[in-house]
PDB file of the backbone (N, CA, C, O) and the ligand in Angstrom, with CONECT records:
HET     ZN  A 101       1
ATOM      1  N   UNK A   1       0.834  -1.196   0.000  1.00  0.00           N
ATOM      2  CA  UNK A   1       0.000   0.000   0.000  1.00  0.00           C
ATOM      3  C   UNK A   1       0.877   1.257   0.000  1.00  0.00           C
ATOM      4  O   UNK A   1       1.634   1.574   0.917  1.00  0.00           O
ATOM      5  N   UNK A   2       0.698   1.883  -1.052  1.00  0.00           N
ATOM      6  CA  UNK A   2       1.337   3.267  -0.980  1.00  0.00           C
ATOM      7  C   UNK A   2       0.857   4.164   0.302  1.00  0.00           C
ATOM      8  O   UNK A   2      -0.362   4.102   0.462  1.00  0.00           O
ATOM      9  N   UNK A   3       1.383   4.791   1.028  1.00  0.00           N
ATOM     10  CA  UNK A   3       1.432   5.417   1.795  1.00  0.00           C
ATOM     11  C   UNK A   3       1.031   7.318   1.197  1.00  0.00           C
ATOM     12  O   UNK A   3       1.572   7.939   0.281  1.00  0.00           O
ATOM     13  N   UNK A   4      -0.039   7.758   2.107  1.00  0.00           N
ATOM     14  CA  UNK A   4      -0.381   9.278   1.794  1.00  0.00           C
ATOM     15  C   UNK A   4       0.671   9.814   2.565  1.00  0.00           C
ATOM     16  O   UNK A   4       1.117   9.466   3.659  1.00  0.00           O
ATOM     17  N   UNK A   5       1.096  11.050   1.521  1.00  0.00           N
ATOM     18  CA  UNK A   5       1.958  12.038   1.946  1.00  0.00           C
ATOM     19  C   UNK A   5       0.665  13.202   2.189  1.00  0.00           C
ATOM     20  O   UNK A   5      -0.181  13.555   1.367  1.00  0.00           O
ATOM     21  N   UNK A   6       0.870  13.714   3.825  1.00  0.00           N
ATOM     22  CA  UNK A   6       0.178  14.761   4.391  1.00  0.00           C
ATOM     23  C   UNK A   6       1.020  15.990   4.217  1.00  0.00           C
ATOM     24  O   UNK A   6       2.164  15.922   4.665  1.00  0.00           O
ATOM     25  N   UNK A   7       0.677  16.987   3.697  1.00  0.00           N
ATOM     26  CA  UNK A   7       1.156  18.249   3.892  1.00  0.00           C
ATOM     27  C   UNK A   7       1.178  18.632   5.165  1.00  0.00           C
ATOM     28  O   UNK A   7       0.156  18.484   5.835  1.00  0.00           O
ATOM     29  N   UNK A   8       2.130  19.092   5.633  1.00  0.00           N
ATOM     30  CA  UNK A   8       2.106  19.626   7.258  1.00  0.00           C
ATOM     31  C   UNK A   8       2.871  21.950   7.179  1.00  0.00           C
ATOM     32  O   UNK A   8       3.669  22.655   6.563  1.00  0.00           O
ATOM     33  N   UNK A   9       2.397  21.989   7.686  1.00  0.00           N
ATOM     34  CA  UNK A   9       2.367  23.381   7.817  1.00  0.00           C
ATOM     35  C   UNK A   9       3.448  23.739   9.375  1.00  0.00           C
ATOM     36  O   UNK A   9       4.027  22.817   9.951  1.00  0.00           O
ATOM     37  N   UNK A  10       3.525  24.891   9.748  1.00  0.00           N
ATOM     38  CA  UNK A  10       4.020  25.059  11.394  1.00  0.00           C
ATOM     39  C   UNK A  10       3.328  26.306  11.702  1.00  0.00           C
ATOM     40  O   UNK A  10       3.167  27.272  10.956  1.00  0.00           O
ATOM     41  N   UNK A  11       2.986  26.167  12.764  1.00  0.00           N
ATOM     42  CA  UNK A  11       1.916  27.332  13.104  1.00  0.00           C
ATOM     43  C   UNK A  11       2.525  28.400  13.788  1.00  0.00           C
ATOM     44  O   UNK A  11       3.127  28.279  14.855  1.00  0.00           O
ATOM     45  N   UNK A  12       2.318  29.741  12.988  1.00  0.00           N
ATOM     46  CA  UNK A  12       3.075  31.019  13.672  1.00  0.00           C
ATOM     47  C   UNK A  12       3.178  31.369  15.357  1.00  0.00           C
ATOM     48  O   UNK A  12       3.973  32.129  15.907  1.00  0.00           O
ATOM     49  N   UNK A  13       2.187  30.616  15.917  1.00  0.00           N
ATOM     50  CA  UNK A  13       1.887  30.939  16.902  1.00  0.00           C
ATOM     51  C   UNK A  13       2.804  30.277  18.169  1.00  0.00           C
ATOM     52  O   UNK A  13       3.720  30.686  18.882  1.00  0.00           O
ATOM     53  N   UNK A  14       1.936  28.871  18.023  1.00  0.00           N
ATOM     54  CA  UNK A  14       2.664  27.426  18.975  1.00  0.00           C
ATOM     55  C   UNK A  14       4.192  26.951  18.321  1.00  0.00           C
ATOM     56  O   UNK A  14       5.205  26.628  18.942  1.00  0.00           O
ATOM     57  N   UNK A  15       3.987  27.025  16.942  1.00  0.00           N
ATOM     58  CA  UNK A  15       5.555  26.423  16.222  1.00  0.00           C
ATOM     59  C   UNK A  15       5.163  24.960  16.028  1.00  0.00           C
ATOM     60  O   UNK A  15       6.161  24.289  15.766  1.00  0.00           O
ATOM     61  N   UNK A  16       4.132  24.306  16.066  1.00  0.00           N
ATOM     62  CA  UNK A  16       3.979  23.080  16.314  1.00  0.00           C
ATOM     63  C   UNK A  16       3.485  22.644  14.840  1.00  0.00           C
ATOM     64  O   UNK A  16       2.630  23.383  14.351  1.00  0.00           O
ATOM     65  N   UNK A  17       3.977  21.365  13.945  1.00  0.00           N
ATOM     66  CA  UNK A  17       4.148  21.269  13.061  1.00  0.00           C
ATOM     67  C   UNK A  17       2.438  20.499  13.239  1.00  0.00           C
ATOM     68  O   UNK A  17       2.076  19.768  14.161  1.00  0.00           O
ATOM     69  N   UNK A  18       1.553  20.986  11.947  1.00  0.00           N
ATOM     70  CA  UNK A  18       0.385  19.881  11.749  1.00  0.00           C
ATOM     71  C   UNK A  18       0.236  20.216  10.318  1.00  0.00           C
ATOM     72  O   UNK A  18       0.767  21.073   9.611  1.00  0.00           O
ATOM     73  N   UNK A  19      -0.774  19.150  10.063  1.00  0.00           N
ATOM     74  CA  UNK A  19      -1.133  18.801   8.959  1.00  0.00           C
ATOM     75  C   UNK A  19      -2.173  20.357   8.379  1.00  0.00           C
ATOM     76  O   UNK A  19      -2.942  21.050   9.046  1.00  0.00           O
ATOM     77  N   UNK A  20      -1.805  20.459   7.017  1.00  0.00           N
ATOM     78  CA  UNK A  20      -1.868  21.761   6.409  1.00  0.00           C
ATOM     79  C   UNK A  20      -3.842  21.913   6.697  1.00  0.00           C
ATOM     80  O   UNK A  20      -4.473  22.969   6.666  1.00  0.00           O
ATOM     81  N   UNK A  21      -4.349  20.672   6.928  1.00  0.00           N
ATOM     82  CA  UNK A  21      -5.655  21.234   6.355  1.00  0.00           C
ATOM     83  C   UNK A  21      -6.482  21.702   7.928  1.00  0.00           C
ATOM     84  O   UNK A  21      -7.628  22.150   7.979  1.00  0.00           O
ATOM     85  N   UNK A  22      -5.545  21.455   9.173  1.00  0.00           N
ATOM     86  CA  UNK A  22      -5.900  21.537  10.701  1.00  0.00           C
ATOM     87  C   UNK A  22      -5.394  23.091  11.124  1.00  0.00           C
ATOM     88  O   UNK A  22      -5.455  23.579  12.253  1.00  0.00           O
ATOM     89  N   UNK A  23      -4.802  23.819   9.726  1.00  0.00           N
ATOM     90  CA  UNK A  23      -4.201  24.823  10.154  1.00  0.00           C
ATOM     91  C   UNK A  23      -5.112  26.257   8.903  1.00  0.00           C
ATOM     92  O   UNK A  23      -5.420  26.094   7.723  1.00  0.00           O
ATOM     93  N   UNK A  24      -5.299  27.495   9.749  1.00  0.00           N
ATOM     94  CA  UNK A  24      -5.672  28.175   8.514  1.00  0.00           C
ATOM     95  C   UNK A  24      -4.726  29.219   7.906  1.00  0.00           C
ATOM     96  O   UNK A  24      -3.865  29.862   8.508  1.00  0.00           O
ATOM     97  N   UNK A  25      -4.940  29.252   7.024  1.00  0.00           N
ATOM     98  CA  UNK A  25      -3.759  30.588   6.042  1.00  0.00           C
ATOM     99  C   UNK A  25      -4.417  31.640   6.435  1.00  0.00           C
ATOM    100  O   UNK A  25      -5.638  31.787   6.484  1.00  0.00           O
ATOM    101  N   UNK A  26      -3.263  32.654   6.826  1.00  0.00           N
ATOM    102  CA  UNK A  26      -3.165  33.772   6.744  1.00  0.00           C
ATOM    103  C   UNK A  26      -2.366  34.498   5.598  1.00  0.00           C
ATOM    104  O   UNK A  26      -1.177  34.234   5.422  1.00  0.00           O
ATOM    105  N   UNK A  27      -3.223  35.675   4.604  1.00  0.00           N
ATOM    106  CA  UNK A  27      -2.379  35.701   3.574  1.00  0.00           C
ATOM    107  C   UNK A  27      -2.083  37.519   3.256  1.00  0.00           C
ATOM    108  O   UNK A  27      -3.049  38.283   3.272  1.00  0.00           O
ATOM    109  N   UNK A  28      -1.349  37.790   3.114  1.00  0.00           N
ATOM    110  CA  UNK A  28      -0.617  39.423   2.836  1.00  0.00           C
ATOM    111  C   UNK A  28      -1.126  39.460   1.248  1.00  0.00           C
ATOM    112  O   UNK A  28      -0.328  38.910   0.488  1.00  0.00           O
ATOM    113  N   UNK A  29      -2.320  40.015   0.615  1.00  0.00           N
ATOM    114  CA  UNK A  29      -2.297  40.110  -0.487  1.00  0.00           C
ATOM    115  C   UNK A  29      -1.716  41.124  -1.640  1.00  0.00           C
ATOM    116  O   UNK A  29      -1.962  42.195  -1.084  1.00  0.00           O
ATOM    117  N   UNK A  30      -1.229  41.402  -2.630  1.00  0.00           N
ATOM    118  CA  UNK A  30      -0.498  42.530  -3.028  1.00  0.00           C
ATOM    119  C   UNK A  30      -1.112  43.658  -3.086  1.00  0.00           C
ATOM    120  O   UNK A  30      -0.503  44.503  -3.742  1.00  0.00           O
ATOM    121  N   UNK A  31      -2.169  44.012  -2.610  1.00  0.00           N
ATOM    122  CA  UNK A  31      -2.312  45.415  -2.369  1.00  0.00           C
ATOM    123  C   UNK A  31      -1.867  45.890  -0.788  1.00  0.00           C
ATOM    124  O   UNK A  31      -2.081  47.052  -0.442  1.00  0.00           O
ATOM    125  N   UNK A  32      -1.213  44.879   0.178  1.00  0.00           N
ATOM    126  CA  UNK A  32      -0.960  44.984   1.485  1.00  0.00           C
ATOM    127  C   UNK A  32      -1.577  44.640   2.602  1.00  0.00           C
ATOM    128  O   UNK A  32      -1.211  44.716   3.775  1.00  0.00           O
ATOM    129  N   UNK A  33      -3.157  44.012   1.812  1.00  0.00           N
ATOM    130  CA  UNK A  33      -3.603  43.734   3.440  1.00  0.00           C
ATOM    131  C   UNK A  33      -3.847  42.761   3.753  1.00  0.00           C
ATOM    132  O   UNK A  33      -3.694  42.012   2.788  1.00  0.00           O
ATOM    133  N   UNK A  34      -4.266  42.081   4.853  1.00  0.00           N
ATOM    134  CA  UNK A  34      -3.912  40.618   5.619  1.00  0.00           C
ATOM    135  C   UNK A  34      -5.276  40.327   5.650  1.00  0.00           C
ATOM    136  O   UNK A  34      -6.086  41.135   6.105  1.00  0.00           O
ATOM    137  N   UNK A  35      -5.629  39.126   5.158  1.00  0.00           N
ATOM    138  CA  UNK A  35      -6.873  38.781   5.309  1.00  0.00           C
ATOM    139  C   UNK A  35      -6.595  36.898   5.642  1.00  0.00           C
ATOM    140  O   UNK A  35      -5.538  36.273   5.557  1.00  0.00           O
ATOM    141  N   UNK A  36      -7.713  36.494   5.953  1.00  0.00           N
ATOM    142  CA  UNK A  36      -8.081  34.844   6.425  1.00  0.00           C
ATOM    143  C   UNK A  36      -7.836  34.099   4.909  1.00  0.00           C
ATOM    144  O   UNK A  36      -8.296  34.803   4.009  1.00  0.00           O
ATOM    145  N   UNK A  37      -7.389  33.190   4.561  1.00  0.00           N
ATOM    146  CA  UNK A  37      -7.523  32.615   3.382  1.00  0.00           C
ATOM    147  C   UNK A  37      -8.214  30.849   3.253  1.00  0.00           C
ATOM    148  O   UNK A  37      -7.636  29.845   2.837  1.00  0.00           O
ATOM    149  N   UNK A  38      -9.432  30.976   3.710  1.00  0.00           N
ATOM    150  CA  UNK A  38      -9.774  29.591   4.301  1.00  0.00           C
ATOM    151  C   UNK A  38      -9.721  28.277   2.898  1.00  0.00           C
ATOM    152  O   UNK A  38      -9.597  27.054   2.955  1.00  0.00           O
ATOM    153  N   UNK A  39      -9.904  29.379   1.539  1.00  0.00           N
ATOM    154  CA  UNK A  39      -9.630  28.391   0.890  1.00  0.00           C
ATOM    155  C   UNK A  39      -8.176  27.824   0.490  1.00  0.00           C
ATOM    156  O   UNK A  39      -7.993  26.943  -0.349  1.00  0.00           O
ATOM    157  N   UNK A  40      -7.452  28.293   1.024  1.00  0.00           N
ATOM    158  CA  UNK A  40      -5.950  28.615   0.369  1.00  0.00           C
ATOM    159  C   UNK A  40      -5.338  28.605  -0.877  1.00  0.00           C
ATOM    160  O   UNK A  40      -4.246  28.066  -1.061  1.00  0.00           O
ATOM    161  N   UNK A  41      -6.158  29.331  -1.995  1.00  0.00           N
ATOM    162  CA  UNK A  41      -5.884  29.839  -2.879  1.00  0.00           C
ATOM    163  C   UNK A  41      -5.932  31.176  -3.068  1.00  0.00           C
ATOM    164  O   UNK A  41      -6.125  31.576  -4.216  1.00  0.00           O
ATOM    165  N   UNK A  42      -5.824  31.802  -2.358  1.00  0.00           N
ATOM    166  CA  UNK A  42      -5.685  33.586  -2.783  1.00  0.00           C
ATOM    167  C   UNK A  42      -3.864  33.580  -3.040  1.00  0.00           C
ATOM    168  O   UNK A  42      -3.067  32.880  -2.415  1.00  0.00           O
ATOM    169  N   UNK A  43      -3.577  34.454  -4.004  1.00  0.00           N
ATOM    170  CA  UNK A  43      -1.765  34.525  -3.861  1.00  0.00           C
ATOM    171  C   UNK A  43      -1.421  35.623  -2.991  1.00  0.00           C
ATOM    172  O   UNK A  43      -1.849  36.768  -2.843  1.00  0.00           O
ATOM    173  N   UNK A  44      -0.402  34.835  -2.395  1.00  0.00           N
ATOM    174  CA  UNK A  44       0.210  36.605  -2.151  1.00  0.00           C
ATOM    175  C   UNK A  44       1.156  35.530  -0.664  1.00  0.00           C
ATOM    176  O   UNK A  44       1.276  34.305  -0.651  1.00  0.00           O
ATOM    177  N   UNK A  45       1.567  36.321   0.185  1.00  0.00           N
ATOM    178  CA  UNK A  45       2.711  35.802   1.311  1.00  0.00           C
ATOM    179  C   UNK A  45       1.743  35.490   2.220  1.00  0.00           C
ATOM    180  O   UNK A  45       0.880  36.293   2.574  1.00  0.00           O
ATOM    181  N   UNK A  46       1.876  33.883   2.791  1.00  0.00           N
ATOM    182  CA  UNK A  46       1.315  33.426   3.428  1.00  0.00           C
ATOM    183  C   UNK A  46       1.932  33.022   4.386  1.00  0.00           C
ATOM    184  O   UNK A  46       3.109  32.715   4.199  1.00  0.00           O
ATOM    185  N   UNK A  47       1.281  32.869   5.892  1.00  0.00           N
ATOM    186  CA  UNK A  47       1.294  31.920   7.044  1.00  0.00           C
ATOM    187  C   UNK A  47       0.359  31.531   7.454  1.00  0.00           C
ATOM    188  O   UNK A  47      -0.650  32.106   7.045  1.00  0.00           O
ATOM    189  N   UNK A  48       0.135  30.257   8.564  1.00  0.00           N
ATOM    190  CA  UNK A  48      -0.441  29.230   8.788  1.00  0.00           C
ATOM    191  C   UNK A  48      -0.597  29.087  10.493  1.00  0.00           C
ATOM    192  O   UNK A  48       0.336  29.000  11.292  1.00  0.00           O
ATOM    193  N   UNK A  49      -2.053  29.089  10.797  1.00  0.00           N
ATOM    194  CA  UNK A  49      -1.834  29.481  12.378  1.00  0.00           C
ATOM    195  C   UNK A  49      -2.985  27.867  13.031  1.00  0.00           C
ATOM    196  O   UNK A  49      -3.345  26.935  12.311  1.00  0.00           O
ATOM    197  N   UNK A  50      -3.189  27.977  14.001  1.00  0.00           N
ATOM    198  CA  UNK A  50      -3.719  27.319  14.459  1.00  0.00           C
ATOM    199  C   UNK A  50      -5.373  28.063  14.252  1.00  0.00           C
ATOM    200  O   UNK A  50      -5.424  29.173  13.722  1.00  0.00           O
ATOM    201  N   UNK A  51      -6.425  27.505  14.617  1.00  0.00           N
ATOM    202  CA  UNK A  51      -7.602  28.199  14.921  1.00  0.00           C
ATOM    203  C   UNK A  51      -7.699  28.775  16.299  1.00  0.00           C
ATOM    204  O   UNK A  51      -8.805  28.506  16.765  1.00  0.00           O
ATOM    205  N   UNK A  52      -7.053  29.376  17.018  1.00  0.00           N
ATOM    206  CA  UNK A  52      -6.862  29.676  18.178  1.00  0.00           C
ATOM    207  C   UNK A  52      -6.454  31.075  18.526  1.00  0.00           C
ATOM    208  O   UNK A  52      -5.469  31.546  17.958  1.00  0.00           O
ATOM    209  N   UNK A  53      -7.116  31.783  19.406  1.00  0.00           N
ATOM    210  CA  UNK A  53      -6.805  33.229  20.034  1.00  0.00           C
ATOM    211  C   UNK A  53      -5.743  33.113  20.753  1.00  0.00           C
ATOM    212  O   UNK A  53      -5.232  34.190  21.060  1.00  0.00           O
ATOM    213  N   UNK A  54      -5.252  32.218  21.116  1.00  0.00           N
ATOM    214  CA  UNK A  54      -4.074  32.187  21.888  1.00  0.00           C
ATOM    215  C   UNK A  54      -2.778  31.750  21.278  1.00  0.00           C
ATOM    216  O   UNK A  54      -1.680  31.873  21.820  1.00  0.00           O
ATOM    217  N   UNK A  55      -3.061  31.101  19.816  1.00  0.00           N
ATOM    218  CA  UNK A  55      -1.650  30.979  19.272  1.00  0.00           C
ATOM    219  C   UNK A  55      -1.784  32.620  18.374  1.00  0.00           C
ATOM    220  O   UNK A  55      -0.793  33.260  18.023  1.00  0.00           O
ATOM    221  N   UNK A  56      -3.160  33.042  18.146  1.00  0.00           N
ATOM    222  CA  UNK A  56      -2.686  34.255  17.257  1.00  0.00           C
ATOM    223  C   UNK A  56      -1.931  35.246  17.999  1.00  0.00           C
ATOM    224  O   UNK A  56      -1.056  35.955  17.502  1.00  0.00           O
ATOM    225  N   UNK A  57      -2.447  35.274  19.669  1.00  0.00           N
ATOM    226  CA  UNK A  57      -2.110  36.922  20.113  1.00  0.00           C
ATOM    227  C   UNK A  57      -0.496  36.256  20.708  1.00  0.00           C
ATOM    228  O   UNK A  57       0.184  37.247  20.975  1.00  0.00           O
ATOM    229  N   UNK A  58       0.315  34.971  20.995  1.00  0.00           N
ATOM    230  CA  UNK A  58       0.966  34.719  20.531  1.00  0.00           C
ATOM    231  C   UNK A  58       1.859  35.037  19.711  1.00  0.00           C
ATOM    232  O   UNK A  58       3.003  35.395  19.993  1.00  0.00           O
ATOM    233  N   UNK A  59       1.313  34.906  18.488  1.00  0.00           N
ATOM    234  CA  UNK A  59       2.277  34.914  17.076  1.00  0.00           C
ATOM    235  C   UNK A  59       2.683  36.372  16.900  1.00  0.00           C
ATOM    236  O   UNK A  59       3.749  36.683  16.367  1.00  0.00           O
ATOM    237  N   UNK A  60       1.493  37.565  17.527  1.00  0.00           N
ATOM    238  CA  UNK A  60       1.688  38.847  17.235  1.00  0.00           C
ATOM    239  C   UNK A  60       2.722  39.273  17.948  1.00  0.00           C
ATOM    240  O   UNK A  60       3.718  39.896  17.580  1.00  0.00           O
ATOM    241  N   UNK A  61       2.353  38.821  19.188  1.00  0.00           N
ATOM    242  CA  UNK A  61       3.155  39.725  20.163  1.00  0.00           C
ATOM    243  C   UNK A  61       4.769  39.040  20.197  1.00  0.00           C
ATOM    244  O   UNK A  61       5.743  39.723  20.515  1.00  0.00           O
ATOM    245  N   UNK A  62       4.857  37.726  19.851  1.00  0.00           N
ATOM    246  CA  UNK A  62       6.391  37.406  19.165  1.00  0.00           C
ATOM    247  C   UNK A  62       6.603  38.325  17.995  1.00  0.00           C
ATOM    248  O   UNK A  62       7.712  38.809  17.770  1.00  0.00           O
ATOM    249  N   UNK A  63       5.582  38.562  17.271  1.00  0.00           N
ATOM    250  CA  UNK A  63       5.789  39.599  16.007  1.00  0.00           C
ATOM    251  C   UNK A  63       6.348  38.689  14.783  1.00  0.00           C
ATOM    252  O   UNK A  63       6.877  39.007  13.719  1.00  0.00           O
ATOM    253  N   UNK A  64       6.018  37.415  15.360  1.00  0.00           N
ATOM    254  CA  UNK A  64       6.426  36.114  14.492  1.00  0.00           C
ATOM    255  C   UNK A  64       5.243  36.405  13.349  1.00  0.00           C
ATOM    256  O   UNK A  64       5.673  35.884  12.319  1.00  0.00           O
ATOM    257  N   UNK A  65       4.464  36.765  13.186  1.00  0.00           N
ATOM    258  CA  UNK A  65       2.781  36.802  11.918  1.00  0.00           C
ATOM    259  C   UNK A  65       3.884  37.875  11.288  1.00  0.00           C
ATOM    260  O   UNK A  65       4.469  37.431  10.300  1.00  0.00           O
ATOM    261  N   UNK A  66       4.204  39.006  11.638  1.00  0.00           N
ATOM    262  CA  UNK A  66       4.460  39.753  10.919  1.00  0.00           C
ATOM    263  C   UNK A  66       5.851  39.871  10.212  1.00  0.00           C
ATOM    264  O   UNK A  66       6.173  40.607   9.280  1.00  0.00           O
ATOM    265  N   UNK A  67       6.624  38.908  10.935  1.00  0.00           N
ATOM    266  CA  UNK A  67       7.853  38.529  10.650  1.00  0.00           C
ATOM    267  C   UNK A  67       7.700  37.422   9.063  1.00  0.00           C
ATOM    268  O   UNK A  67       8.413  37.396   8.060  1.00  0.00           O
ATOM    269  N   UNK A  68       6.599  36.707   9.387  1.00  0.00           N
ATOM    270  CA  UNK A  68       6.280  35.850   8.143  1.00  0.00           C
ATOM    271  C   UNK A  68       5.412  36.335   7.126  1.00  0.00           C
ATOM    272  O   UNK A  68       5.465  35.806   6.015  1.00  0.00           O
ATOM    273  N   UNK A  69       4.652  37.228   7.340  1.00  0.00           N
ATOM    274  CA  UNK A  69       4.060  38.269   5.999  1.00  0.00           C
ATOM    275  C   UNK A  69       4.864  39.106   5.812  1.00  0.00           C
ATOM    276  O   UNK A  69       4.548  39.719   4.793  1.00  0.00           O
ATOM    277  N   UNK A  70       6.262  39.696   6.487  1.00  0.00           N
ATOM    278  CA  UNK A  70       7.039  40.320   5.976  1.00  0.00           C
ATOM    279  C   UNK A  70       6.426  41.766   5.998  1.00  0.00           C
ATOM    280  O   UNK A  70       6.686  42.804   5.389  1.00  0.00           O
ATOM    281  N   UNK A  71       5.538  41.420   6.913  1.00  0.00           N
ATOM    282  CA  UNK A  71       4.605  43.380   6.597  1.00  0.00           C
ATOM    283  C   UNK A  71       4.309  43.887   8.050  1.00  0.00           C
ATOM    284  O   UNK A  71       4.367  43.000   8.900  1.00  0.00           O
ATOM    285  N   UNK A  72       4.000  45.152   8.499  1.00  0.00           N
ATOM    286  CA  UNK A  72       3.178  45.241   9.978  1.00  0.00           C
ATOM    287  C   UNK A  72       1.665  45.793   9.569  1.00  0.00           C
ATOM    288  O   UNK A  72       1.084  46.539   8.782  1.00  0.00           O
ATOM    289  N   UNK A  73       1.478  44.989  10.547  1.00  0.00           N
ATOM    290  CA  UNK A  73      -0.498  45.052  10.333  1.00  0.00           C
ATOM    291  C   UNK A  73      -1.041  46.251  11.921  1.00  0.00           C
ATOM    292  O   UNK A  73      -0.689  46.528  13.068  1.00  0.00           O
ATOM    293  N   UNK A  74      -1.882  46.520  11.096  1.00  0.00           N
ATOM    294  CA  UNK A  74      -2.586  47.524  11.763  1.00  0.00           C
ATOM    295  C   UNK A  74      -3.119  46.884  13.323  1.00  0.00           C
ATOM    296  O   UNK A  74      -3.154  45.675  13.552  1.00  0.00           O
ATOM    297  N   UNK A  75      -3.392  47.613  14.009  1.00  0.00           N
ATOM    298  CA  UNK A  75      -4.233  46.786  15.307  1.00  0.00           C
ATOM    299  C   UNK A  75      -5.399  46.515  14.991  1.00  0.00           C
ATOM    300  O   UNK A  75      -5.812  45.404  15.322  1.00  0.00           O
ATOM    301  N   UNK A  76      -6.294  47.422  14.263  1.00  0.00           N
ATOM    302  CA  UNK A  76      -7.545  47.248  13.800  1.00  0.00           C
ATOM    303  C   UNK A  76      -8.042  46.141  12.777  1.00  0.00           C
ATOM    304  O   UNK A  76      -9.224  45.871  12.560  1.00  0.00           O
ATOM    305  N   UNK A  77      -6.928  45.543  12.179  1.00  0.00           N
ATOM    306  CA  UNK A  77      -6.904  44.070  11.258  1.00  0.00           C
ATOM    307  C   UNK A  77      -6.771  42.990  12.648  1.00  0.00           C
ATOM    308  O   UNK A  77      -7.556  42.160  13.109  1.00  0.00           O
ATOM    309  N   UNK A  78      -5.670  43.343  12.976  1.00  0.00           N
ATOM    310  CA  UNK A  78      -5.424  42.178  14.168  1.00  0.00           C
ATOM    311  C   UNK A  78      -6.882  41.452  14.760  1.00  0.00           C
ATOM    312  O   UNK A  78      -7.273  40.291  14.883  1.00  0.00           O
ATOM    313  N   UNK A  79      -7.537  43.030  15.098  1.00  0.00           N
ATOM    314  CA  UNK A  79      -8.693  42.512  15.926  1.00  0.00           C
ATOM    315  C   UNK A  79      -9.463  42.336  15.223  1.00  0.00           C
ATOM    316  O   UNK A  79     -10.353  41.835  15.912  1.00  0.00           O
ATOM    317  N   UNK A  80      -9.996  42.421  13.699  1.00  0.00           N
ATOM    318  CA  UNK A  80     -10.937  41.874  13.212  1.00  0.00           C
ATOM    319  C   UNK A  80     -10.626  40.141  12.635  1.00  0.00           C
ATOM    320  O   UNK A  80     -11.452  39.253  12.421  1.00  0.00           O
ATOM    321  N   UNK A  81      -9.125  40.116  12.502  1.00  0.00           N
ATOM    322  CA  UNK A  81      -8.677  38.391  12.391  1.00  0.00           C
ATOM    323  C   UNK A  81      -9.054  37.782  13.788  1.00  0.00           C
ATOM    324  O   UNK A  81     -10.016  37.055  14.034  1.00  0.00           O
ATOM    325  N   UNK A  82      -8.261  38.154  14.494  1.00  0.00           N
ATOM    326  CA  UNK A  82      -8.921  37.552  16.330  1.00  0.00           C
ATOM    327  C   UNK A  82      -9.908  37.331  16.340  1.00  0.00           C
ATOM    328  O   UNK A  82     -10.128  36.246  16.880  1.00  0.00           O
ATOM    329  N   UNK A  83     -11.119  38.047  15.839  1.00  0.00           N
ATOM    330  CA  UNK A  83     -12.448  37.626  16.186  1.00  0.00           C
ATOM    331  C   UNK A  83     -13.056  36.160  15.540  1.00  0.00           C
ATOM    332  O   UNK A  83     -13.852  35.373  16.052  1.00  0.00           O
ATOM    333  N   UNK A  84     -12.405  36.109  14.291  1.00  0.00           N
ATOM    334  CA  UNK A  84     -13.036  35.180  13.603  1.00  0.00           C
ATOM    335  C   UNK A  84     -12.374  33.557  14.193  1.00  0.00           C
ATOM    336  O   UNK A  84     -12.790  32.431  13.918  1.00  0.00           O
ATOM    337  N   UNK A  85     -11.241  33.955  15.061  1.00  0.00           N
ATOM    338  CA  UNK A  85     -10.232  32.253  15.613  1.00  0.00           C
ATOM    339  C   UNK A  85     -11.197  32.328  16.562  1.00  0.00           C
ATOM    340  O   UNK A  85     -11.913  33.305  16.781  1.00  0.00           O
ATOM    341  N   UNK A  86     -11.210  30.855  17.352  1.00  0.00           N
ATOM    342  CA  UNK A  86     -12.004  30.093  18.587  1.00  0.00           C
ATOM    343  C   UNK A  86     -11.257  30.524  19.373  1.00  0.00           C
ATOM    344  O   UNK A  86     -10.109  30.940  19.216  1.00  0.00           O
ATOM    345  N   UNK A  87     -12.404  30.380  21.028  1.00  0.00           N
ATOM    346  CA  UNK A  87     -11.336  31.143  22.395  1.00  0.00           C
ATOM    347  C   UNK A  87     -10.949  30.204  22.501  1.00  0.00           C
ATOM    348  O   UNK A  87     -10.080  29.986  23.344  1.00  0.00           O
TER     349      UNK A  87
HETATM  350 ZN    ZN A 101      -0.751  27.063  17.170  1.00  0.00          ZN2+
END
């Protein structure tokens, strides 16, 4: 039996390696702004977080999200992404 190869992702937040489809994209699109990418096809610079308020505010305040979009995001994006992760 051939064996499935799982895509695995690492999450900005925890660092903890999972499988790409347990994780959601976060994506920097080329006009600059950061939006959810649940299908993960939008282009542009992506990272990969857990569904979680606590790996996002995490990832921010390492400044690790913004270190991996390569951009700084507004507070007012922050908190409209936060809202949409589980407590
Ligand atoms: Zn995480």
């Amino acid at each position: 039996m051939k064996k499935k190869h799982i895509p695995t992702r690492t999450c900005v937040g925890c660092r903890t390696a999972k499988a790409k489809k347990d994780l959601i994209r976060i994506v920097r699109i080329p006009d600059g702004s950061v939006q959810f990418d649940p299908s993960g096809k939008i282009s542009g610079r992506g990272a990969y977080i857990c569904s979680s308020k606590a790996c996002f505010t995490k990832a921010v305040q390492a400044k690790q999200l913004q270190r991996a979009l390569n951009t700084n995001i507004a507070p007012e994006v922050l908190e409209v992404l936060e809202q949409q992760l589980d407590d």
